[in-house]
N, C-alpha and C positions, 0 to 999 in steps of 0.2 A: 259309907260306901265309897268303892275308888272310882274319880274320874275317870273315862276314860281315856284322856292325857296321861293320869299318872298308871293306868295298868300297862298302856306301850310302853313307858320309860321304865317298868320295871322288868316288862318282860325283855328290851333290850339288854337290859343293865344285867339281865341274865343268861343272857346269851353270849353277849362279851367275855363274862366271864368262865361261864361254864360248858359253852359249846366250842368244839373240836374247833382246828385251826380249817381254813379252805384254802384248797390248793391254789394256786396264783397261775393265771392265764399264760401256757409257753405259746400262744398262737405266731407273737411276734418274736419271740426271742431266733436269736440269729443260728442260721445258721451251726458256727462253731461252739456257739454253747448247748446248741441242742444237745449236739455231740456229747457234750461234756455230761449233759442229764441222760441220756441212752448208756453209756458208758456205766454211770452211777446203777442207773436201773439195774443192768444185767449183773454188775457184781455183786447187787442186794441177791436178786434171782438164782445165784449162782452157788449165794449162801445159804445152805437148808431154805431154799427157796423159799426167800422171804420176799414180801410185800415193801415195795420202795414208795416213799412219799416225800413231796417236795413239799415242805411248810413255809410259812409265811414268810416273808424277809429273805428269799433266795434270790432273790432278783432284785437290783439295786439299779437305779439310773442316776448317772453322775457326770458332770462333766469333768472328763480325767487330763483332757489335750490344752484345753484354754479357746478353745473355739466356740465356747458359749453353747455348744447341741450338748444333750446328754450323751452319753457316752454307756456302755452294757458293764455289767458284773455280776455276777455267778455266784453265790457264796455256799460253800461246803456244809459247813455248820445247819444250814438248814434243809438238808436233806437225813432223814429215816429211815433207817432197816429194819422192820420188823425181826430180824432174827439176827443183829447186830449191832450194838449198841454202839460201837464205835469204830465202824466201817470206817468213815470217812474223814474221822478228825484224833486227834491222839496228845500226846503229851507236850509236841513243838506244835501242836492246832492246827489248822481247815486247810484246805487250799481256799482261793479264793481267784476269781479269772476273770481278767481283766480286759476287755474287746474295743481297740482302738480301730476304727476303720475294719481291715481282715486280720489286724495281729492282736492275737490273744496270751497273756502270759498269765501263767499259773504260779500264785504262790502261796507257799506254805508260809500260811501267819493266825497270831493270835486276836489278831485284828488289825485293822486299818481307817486310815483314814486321809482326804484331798485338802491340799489346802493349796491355797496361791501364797507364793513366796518372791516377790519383785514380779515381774514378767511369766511367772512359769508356773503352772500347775504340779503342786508333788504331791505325789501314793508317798503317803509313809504306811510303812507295816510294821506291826508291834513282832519280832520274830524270836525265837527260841536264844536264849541269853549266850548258849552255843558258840552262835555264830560272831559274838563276840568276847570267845576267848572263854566264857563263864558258863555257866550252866541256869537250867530252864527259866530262874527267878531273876537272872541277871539281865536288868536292863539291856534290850535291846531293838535298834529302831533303822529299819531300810529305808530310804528316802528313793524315789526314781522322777525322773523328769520327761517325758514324752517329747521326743525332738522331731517337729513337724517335716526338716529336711531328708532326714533318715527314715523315716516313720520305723523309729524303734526308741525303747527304753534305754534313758541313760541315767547311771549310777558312777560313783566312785569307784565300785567294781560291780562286776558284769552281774545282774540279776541272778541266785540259785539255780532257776527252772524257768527256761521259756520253753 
């Protein structure tokens, strides 16, 4: 017979895996992301009016500036159309929206990620090989640097889409 220790740990261990994703709390998310999930909604809505759902992993806290607070992110990829399977991410991948302070920039990548580099916090974004001369499998990587005097993104060239 199973302790009752190990029938919680199984029934866990079952739910982990077999039970649906749950939505992630937008109580706090700001403002202009909100925007960005109403936006998502209605164009689910919009489509044979499908059921929109934000899954796990849409919301990301990171510090992107170098000022040690977290910082907002948005990610495409884990938003749901019930009547679209790829509403919102395609062959160059997701947006993903990135909330420093009030400025939000939107970009189209296959993923991302923060790293400290000397002094300075960079988003690299893994983005479509494209935009480096090559096409979808070709290596390529945006770097941006958040410049606390401007409070804007700065690149070697200007960001695709703010």
């Amino acid at each position: 017979m199973l302790s009752i220790i190990n029938r919680v740990s199984i029934i866990a261990m079952i739910c982990v895996f077999a039970c649906p994703g749950q939505a992630q709390d937008l109580s706090t998310l700001p403002k202009p992301l909100t925007e960005k999930v109403e936006a998502a909604q209605k164009a689910c809505a919009d489509f044979e009016n499908g059921e929109f759902a934000l899954e796990w992993g849409a919301v990301s806290r990171v510090d992107l500036d170098g000022d040690l607070r977290p910082d907002w992110v948005l990610n495409d990829p884990a938003f749901a159309c019930s009547s679209a399977a790829s509403l919102y991410c395609g062959t160059g991948g997701c947006e993903s929206h990135f909330l420093v302070g009030d400025t939000v920039i939107s970009l189209l990548n296959q993923g991302w990620d923060v790293v400290t580099f000397g002094q300075n916090r960079v988003l690299l974004t893994d983005v479509h090989g494209s935009r480096c001369g090559g096409i979808n499998p070709t290596p390529c990587v945006e770097a941006l640097a958040w410049d606390q005097e401007t409070k804007a993104w700065r690149s070697v060239q200007p960001a695709t889409k703010q």
